[in-house]
C-alpha positions as CSV (number, residue, x, y, z in Angstrom):
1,X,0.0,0.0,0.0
2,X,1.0,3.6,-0.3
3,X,2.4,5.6,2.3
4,X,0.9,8.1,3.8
5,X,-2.8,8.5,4.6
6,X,-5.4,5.9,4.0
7,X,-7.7,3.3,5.2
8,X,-9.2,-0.2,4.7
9,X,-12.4,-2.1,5.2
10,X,-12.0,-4.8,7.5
11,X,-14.4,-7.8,7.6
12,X,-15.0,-10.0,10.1
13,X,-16.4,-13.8,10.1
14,X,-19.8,-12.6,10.9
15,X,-20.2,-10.0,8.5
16,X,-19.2,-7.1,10.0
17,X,-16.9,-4.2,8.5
18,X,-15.4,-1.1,9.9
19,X,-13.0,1.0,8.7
20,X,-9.3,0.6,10.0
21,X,-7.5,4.2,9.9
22,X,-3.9,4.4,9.0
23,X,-0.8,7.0,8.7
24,X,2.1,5.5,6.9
25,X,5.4,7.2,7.6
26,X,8.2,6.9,4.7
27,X,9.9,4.2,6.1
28,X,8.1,2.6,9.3
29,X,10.6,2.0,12.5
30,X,7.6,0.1,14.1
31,X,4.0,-0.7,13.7
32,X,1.2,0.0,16.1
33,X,-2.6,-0.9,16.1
34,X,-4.5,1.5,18.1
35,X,-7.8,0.6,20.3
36,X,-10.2,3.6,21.2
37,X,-12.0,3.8,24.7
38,X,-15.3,2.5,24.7
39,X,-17.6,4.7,22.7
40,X,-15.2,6.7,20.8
41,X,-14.5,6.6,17.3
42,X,-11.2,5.6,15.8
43,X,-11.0,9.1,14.2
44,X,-10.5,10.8,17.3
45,X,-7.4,9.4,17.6
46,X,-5.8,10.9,14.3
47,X,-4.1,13.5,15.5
48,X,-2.1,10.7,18.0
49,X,-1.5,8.5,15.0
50,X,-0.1,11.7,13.3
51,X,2.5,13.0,15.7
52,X,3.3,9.0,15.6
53,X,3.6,8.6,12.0
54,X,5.7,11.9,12.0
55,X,8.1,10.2,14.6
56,X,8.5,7.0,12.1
57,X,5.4,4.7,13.5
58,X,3.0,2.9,11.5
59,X,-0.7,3.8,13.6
60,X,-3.8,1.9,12.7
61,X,-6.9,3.0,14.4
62,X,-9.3,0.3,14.9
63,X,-12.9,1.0,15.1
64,X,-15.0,-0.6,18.2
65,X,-17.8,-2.4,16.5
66,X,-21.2,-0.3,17.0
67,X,-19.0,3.3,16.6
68,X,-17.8,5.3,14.0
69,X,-17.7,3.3,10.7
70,X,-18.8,0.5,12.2
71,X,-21.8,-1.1,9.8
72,X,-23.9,-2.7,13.2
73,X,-25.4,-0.7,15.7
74,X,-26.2,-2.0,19.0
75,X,-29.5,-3.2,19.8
76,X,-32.2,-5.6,21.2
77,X,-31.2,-7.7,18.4
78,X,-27.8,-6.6,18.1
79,X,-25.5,-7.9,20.7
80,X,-22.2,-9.0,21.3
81,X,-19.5,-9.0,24.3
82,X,-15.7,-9.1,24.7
83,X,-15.4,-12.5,22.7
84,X,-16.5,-10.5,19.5
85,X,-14.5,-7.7,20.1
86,X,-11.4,-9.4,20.2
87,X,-12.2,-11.6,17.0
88,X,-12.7,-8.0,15.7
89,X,-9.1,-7.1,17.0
90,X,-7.7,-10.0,15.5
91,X,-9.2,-8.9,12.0
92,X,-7.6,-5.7,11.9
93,X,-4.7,-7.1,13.0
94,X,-4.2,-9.5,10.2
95,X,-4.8,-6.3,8.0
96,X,-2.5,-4.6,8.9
97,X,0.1,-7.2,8.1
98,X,-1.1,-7.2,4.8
99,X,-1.2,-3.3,4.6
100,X,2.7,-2.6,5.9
101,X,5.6,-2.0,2.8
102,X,7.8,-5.3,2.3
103,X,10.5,-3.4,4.2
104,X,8.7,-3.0,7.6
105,X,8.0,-6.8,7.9
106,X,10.4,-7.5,10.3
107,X,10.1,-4.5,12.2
108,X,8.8,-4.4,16.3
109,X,4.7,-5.0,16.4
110,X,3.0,-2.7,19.1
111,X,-0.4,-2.9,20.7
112,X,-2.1,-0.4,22.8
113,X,-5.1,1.6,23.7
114,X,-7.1,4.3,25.8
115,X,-8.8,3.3,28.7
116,X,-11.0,-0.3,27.7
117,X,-9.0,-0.1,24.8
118,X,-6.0,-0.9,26.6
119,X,-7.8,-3.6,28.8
120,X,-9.0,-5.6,25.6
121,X,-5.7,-4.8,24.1
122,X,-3.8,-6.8,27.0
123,X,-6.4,-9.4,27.1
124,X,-5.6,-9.8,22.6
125,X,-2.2,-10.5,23.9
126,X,-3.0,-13.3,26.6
127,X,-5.3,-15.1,23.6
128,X,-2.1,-14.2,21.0
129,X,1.0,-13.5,22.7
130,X,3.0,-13.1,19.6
131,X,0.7,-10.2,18.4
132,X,3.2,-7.9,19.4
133,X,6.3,-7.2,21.4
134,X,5.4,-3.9,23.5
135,X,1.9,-2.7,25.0
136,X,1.0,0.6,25.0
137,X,-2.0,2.3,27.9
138,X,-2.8,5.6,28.0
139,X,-5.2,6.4,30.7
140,X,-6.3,3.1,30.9
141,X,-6.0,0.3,34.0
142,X,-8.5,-2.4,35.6
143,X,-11.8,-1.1,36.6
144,X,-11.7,-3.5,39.6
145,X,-13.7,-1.2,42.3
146,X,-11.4,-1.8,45.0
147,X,-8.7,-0.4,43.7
148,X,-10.0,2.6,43.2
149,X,-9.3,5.7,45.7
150,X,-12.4,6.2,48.2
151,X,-15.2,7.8,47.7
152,X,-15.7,6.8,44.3
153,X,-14.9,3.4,45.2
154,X,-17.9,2.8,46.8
155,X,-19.9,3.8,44.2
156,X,-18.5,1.6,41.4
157,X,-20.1,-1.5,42.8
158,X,-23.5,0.0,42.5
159,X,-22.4,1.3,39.0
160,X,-21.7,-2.3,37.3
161,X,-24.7,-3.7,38.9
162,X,-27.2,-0.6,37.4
163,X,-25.4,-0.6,34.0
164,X,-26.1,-3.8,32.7
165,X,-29.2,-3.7,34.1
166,X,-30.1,-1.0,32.2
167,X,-28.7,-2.3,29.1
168,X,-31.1,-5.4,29.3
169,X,-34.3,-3.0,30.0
170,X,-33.5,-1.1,27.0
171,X,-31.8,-3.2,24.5
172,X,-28.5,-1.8,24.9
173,X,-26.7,0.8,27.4
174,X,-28.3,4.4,26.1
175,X,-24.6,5.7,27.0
176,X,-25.2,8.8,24.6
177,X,-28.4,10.0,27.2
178,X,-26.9,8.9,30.4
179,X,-23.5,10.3,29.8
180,X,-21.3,7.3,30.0
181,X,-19.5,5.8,27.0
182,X,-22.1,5.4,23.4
183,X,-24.5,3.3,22.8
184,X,-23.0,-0.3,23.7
185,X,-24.2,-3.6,23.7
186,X,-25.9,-5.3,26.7
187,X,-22.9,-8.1,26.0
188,X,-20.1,-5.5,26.3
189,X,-21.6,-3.7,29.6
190,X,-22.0,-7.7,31.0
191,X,-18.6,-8.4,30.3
192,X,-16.8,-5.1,31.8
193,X,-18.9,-4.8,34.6
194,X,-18.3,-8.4,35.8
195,X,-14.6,-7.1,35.0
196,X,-14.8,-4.3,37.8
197,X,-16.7,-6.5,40.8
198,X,-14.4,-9.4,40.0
199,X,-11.0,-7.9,39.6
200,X,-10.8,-10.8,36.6
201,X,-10.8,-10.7,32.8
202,X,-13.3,-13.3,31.3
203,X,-15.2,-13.2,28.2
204,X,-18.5,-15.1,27.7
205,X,-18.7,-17.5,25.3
206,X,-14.7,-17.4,25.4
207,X,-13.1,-20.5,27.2
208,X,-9.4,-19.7,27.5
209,X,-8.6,-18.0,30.3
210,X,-7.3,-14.5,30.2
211,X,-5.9,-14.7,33.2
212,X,-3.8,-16.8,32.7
213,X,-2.4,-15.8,29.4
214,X,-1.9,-12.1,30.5
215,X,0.4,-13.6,32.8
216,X,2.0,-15.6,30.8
217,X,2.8,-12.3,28.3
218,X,6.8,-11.6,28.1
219,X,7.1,-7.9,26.6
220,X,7.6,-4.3,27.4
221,X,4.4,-2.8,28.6
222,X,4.3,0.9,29.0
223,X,1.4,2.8,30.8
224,X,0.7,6.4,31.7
225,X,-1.6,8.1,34.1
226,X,-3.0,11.1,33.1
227,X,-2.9,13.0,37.0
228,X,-6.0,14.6,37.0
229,X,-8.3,11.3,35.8
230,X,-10.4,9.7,37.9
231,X,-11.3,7.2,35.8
232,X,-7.6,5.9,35.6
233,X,-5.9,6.3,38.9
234,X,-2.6,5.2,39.3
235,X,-3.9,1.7,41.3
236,X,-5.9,1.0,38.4
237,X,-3.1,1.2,36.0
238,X,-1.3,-0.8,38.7
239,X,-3.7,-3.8,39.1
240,X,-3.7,-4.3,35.3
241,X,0.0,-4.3,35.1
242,X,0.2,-6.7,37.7
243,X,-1.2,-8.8,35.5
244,X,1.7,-8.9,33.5
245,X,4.0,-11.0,35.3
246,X,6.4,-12.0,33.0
247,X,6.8,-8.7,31.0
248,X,8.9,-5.5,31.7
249,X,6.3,-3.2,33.0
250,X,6.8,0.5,33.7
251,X,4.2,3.4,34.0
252,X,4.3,7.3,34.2
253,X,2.3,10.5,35.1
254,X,1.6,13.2,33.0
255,X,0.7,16.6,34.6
256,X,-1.9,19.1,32.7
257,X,1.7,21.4,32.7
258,X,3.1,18.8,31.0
259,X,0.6,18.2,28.8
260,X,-0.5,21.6,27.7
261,X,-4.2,20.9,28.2
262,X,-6.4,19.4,30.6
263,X,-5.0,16.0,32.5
264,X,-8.2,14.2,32.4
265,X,-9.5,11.4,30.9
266,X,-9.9,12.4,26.7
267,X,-8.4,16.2,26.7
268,X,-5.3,14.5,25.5
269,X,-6.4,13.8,22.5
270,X,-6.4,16.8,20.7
271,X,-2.8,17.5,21.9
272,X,-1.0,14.1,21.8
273,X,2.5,15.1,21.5
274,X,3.4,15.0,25.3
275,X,2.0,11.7,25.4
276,X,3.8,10.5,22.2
277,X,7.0,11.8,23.7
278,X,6.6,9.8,27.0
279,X,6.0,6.9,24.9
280,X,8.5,6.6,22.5
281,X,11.0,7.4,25.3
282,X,10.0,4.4,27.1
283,X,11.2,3.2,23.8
284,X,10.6,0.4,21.2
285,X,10.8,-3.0,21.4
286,X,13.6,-5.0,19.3
Protein backbone atom coordinates (compact mmCIF):
# COMPACT_ATOMS: atom_id res chain seq x y z
CA UNK A 1 0.00 0.00 0.00
CA UNK A 2 1.03 3.55 -0.31
CA UNK A 3 2.41 5.62 2.29
CA UNK A 4 0.95 8.11 3.76
CA UNK A 5 -2.81 8.49 4.62
CA UNK A 6 -5.39 5.85 4.01
CA UNK A 7 -7.68 3.29 5.17
CA UNK A 8 -9.18 -0.18 4.65
CA UNK A 9 -12.37 -2.07 5.24
CA UNK A 10 -12.02 -4.80 7.50
CA UNK A 11 -14.39 -7.84 7.56
CA UNK A 12 -15.03 -9.98 10.10
CA UNK A 13 -16.44 -13.85 10.05
CA UNK A 14 -19.76 -12.60 10.92
CA UNK A 15 -20.20 -9.99 8.52
CA UNK A 16 -19.16 -7.11 10.04
CA UNK A 17 -16.94 -4.16 8.50
CA UNK A 18 -15.37 -1.09 9.92
CA UNK A 19 -13.00 1.01 8.73
CA UNK A 20 -9.28 0.62 9.97
CA UNK A 21 -7.51 4.18 9.88
CA UNK A 22 -3.91 4.44 8.98
CA UNK A 23 -0.83 6.97 8.74
CA UNK A 24 2.06 5.53 6.94
CA UNK A 25 5.42 7.22 7.62
CA UNK A 26 8.21 6.86 4.71
CA UNK A 27 9.90 4.15 6.14
CA UNK A 28 8.11 2.60 9.28
CA UNK A 29 10.61 2.04 12.52
CA UNK A 30 7.65 0.09 14.11
CA UNK A 31 4.00 -0.73 13.68
CA UNK A 32 1.24 0.03 16.11
CA UNK A 33 -2.59 -0.87 16.14
CA UNK A 34 -4.46 1.46 18.12
CA UNK A 35 -7.77 0.61 20.30
CA UNK A 36 -10.24 3.60 21.21
CA UNK A 37 -12.01 3.78 24.66
CA UNK A 38 -15.32 2.49 24.66
CA UNK A 39 -17.59 4.69 22.67
CA UNK A 40 -15.16 6.73 20.85
CA UNK A 41 -14.46 6.57 17.30
CA UNK A 42 -11.21 5.64 15.81
CA UNK A 43 -10.95 9.10 14.16
CA UNK A 44 -10.51 10.81 17.31
CA UNK A 45 -7.35 9.43 17.55
CA UNK A 46 -5.78 10.88 14.33
CA UNK A 47 -4.11 13.54 15.52
CA UNK A 48 -2.14 10.66 18.05
CA UNK A 49 -1.47 8.51 15.03
CA UNK A 50 -0.05 11.73 13.31
CA UNK A 51 2.49 13.05 15.67
CA UNK A 52 3.26 8.98 15.60
CA UNK A 53 3.61 8.58 12.01
CA UNK A 54 5.74 11.95 11.97
CA UNK A 55 8.08 10.18 14.65
CA UNK A 56 8.46 6.99 12.06
CA UNK A 57 5.37 4.70 13.47
CA UNK A 58 3.03 2.92 11.53
CA UNK A 59 -0.68 3.78 13.64
CA UNK A 60 -3.78 1.93 12.68
CA UNK A 61 -6.95 2.97 14.38
CA UNK A 62 -9.27 0.32 14.88
CA UNK A 63 -12.93 1.03 15.06
CA UNK A 64 -15.03 -0.62 18.19
CA UNK A 65 -17.78 -2.39 16.51
CA UNK A 66 -21.17 -0.31 17.03
CA UNK A 67 -19.01 3.26 16.64
CA UNK A 68 -17.83 5.33 13.98
CA UNK A 69 -17.70 3.28 10.75
CA UNK A 70 -18.85 0.53 12.17
CA UNK A 71 -21.83 -1.11 9.81
CA UNK A 72 -23.87 -2.71 13.17
CA UNK A 73 -25.37 -0.65 15.73
CA UNK A 74 -26.22 -2.04 18.97
CA UNK A 75 -29.54 -3.18 19.81
CA UNK A 76 -32.17 -5.57 21.23
CA UNK A 77 -31.25 -7.74 18.38
CA UNK A 78 -27.80 -6.58 18.11
CA UNK A 79 -25.47 -7.85 20.75
CA UNK A 80 -22.19 -9.05 21.30
CA UNK A 81 -19.46 -8.97 24.33
CA UNK A 82 -15.66 -9.10 24.71
CA UNK A 83 -15.35 -12.54 22.75
CA UNK A 84 -16.54 -10.54 19.45
CA UNK A 85 -14.48 -7.67 20.14
CA UNK A 86 -11.39 -9.37 20.23
CA UNK A 87 -12.18 -11.61 16.97
CA UNK A 88 -12.69 -8.04 15.69
CA UNK A 89 -9.11 -7.08 17.02
CA UNK A 90 -7.68 -9.99 15.50
CA UNK A 91 -9.19 -8.86 12.04
CA UNK A 92 -7.61 -5.70 11.94
CA UNK A 93 -4.69 -7.05 12.98
CA UNK A 94 -4.23 -9.48 10.18
CA UNK A 95 -4.75 -6.29 7.98
CA UNK A 96 -2.53 -4.59 8.93
CA UNK A 97 0.06 -7.18 8.10
CA UNK A 98 -1.13 -7.17 4.78
CA UNK A 99 -1.17 -3.30 4.60
CA UNK A 100 2.68 -2.61 5.89
CA UNK A 101 5.56 -2.03 2.82
CA UNK A 102 7.80 -5.26 2.32
CA UNK A 103 10.51 -3.40 4.16
CA UNK A 104 8.67 -2.96 7.64
CA UNK A 105 7.98 -6.75 7.92
CA UNK A 106 10.44 -7.47 10.31
CA UNK A 107 10.08 -4.46 12.19
CA UNK A 108 8.79 -4.44 16.27
CA UNK A 109 4.75 -4.95 16.38
CA UNK A 110 3.02 -2.67 19.08
CA UNK A 111 -0.40 -2.95 20.69
CA UNK A 112 -2.08 -0.41 22.77
CA UNK A 113 -5.13 1.61 23.74
CA UNK A 114 -7.14 4.30 25.85
CA UNK A 115 -8.78 3.34 28.70
CA UNK A 116 -10.98 -0.30 27.66
CA UNK A 117 -9.03 -0.09 24.83
CA UNK A 118 -6.01 -0.92 26.58
CA UNK A 119 -7.82 -3.59 28.81
CA UNK A 120 -8.97 -5.63 25.62
CA UNK A 121 -5.73 -4.77 24.12
CA UNK A 122 -3.79 -6.79 27.01
CA UNK A 123 -6.42 -9.44 27.14
CA UNK A 124 -5.60 -9.83 22.62
CA UNK A 125 -2.23 -10.48 23.89
CA UNK A 126 -2.99 -13.30 26.59
CA UNK A 127 -5.26 -15.09 23.61
CA UNK A 128 -2.08 -14.18 20.97
CA UNK A 129 0.99 -13.53 22.66
CA UNK A 130 2.95 -13.09 19.63
CA UNK A 131 0.69 -10.17 18.35
CA UNK A 132 3.22 -7.90 19.38
CA UNK A 133 6.29 -7.21 21.41
CA UNK A 134 5.38 -3.86 23.54
CA UNK A 135 1.85 -2.69 24.96
CA UNK A 136 0.99 0.64 25.03
CA UNK A 137 -1.95 2.34 27.91
CA UNK A 138 -2.77 5.60 28.02
CA UNK A 139 -5.17 6.37 30.70
CA UNK A 140 -6.27 3.07 30.94
CA UNK A 141 -5.98 0.32 33.99
CA UNK A 142 -8.49 -2.38 35.59
CA UNK A 143 -11.77 -1.07 36.56
CA UNK A 144 -11.67 -3.49 39.59
CA UNK A 145 -13.68 -1.21 42.31
CA UNK A 146 -11.37 -1.82 44.97
CA UNK A 147 -8.65 -0.40 43.67
CA UNK A 148 -10.00 2.56 43.22
CA UNK A 149 -9.35 5.72 45.70
CA UNK A 150 -12.42 6.23 48.18
CA UNK A 151 -15.25 7.85 47.67
CA UNK A 152 -15.70 6.77 44.27
CA UNK A 153 -14.87 3.36 45.24
CA UNK A 154 -17.90 2.76 46.81
CA UNK A 155 -19.88 3.81 44.23
CA UNK A 156 -18.48 1.63 41.38
CA UNK A 157 -20.08 -1.54 42.84
CA UNK A 158 -23.46 -0.04 42.47
CA UNK A 159 -22.43 1.29 38.96
CA UNK A 160 -21.71 -2.34 37.34
CA UNK A 161 -24.68 -3.69 38.88
CA UNK A 162 -27.16 -0.63 37.43
CA UNK A 163 -25.41 -0.64 34.00
CA UNK A 164 -26.08 -3.81 32.74
CA UNK A 165 -29.19 -3.70 34.12
CA UNK A 166 -30.08 -1.03 32.23
CA UNK A 167 -28.72 -2.28 29.06
CA UNK A 168 -31.07 -5.37 29.32
CA UNK A 169 -34.26 -3.02 30.01
CA UNK A 170 -33.52 -1.10 27.01
CA UNK A 171 -31.80 -3.22 24.54
CA UNK A 172 -28.52 -1.84 24.91
CA UNK A 173 -26.67 0.83 27.41
CA UNK A 174 -28.34 4.36 26.14
CA UNK A 175 -24.65 5.74 27.01
CA UNK A 176 -25.16 8.75 24.61
CA UNK A 177 -28.37 10.00 27.21
CA UNK A 178 -26.89 8.86 30.43
CA UNK A 179 -23.50 10.32 29.84
CA UNK A 180 -21.28 7.27 29.95
CA UNK A 181 -19.55 5.76 27.00
CA UNK A 182 -22.14 5.35 23.44
CA UNK A 183 -24.47 3.27 22.80
CA UNK A 184 -22.98 -0.30 23.74
CA UNK A 185 -24.23 -3.61 23.73
CA UNK A 186 -25.85 -5.34 26.74
CA UNK A 187 -22.89 -8.10 26.03
CA UNK A 188 -20.06 -5.51 26.30
CA UNK A 189 -21.63 -3.72 29.57
CA UNK A 190 -21.98 -7.66 31.01
CA UNK A 191 -18.61 -8.43 30.25
CA UNK A 192 -16.76 -5.06 31.82
CA UNK A 193 -18.91 -4.85 34.59
CA UNK A 194 -18.34 -8.38 35.79
CA UNK A 195 -14.65 -7.09 35.02
CA UNK A 196 -14.83 -4.33 37.77
CA UNK A 197 -16.72 -6.54 40.76
CA UNK A 198 -14.38 -9.36 39.98
CA UNK A 199 -11.05 -7.90 39.60
CA UNK A 200 -10.76 -10.79 36.58
CA UNK A 201 -10.82 -10.65 32.77
CA UNK A 202 -13.32 -13.32 31.31
CA UNK A 203 -15.18 -13.16 28.25
CA UNK A 204 -18.50 -15.06 27.74
CA UNK A 205 -18.69 -17.51 25.31
CA UNK A 206 -14.72 -17.39 25.41
CA UNK A 207 -13.13 -20.55 27.21
CA UNK A 208 -9.40 -19.71 27.49
CA UNK A 209 -8.58 -17.98 30.35
CA UNK A 210 -7.31 -14.47 30.17
CA UNK A 211 -5.88 -14.71 33.24
CA UNK A 212 -3.80 -16.80 32.74
CA UNK A 213 -2.37 -15.80 29.38
CA UNK A 214 -1.85 -12.10 30.47
CA UNK A 215 0.40 -13.64 32.85
CA UNK A 216 1.97 -15.57 30.76
CA UNK A 217 2.84 -12.32 28.32
CA UNK A 218 6.83 -11.60 28.06
CA UNK A 219 7.10 -7.93 26.58
CA UNK A 220 7.56 -4.32 27.41
CA UNK A 221 4.39 -2.79 28.57
CA UNK A 222 4.30 0.90 29.01
CA UNK A 223 1.37 2.78 30.79
CA UNK A 224 0.68 6.43 31.67
CA UNK A 225 -1.62 8.08 34.09
CA UNK A 226 -3.01 11.11 33.09
CA UNK A 227 -2.88 12.99 36.96
CA UNK A 228 -6.05 14.63 37.05
CA UNK A 229 -8.32 11.27 35.82
CA UNK A 230 -10.35 9.73 37.89
CA UNK A 231 -11.26 7.18 35.82
CA UNK A 232 -7.58 5.94 35.61
CA UNK A 233 -5.87 6.33 38.86
CA UNK A 234 -2.61 5.20 39.26
CA UNK A 235 -3.94 1.73 41.30
CA UNK A 236 -5.89 0.98 38.43
CA UNK A 237 -3.13 1.22 36.01
CA UNK A 238 -1.28 -0.76 38.68
CA UNK A 239 -3.73 -3.76 39.06
CA UNK A 240 -3.66 -4.27 35.32
CA UNK A 241 -0.01 -4.25 35.10
CA UNK A 242 0.15 -6.68 37.69
CA UNK A 243 -1.20 -8.79 35.52
CA UNK A 244 1.71 -8.86 33.46
CA UNK A 245 4.02 -10.95 35.32
CA UNK A 246 6.42 -11.98 33.00
CA UNK A 247 6.79 -8.73 31.03
CA UNK A 248 8.86 -5.48 31.73
CA UNK A 249 6.32 -3.17 33.01
CA UNK A 250 6.84 0.55 33.66
CA UNK A 251 4.22 3.35 33.99
CA UNK A 252 4.29 7.29 34.19
CA UNK A 253 2.29 10.50 35.07
CA UNK A 254 1.62 13.22 32.96
CA UNK A 255 0.74 16.59 34.62
CA UNK A 256 -1.87 19.05 32.70
CA UNK A 257 1.66 21.45 32.69
CA UNK A 258 3.12 18.76 31.01
CA UNK A 259 0.55 18.17 28.81
CA UNK A 260 -0.52 21.55 27.72
CA UNK A 261 -4.17 20.94 28.25
CA UNK A 262 -6.40 19.44 30.58
CA UNK A 263 -5.02 16.01 32.45
CA UNK A 264 -8.19 14.22 32.38
CA UNK A 265 -9.52 11.38 30.90
CA UNK A 266 -9.90 12.39 26.74
CA UNK A 267 -8.45 16.20 26.71
CA UNK A 268 -5.34 14.54 25.50
CA UNK A 269 -6.40 13.76 22.53
CA UNK A 270 -6.41 16.81 20.66
CA UNK A 271 -2.84 17.49 21.92
CA UNK A 272 -1.01 14.14 21.85
CA UNK A 273 2.49 15.13 21.52
CA UNK A 274 3.35 15.02 25.31
CA UNK A 275 1.96 11.68 25.44
CA UNK A 276 3.83 10.47 22.18
CA UNK A 277 6.95 11.83 23.74
CA UNK A 278 6.58 9.83 26.95
CA UNK A 279 6.04 6.90 24.90
CA UNK A 280 8.47 6.65 22.54
CA UNK A 281 10.96 7.42 25.28
CA UNK A 282 9.95 4.42 27.05
CA UNK A 283 11.25 3.21 23.83
CA UNK A 284 10.59 0.40 21.25
CA UNK A 285 10.82 -3.03 21.38
CA UNK A 286 13.58 -4.95 19.27
Amino acid sequence: MAEGEGLLTVTSADGHRADLLLRLPPAPRAALLWLPALGVSARHYLPFAEALAARGVAVFLHEWRGHGSSTWRAGRDCDWGYRTLLTDIAASRAALETALPADAATQPRVLGGHSLGGQLAGCHLALQPGAAQALWLVASGAPYWRVFPRPRRWLLPLAYRFLPWLADRVGHLPGRRIGFAGNEARGVIHDWARSGLSGRYAAAGLEADLEAGMARWRGRACGLVLADDWLGPPSSLAYLLGKLVQAECHAGVLSARQLGTRADHYAWMRQPQAVVEALLADGLPG
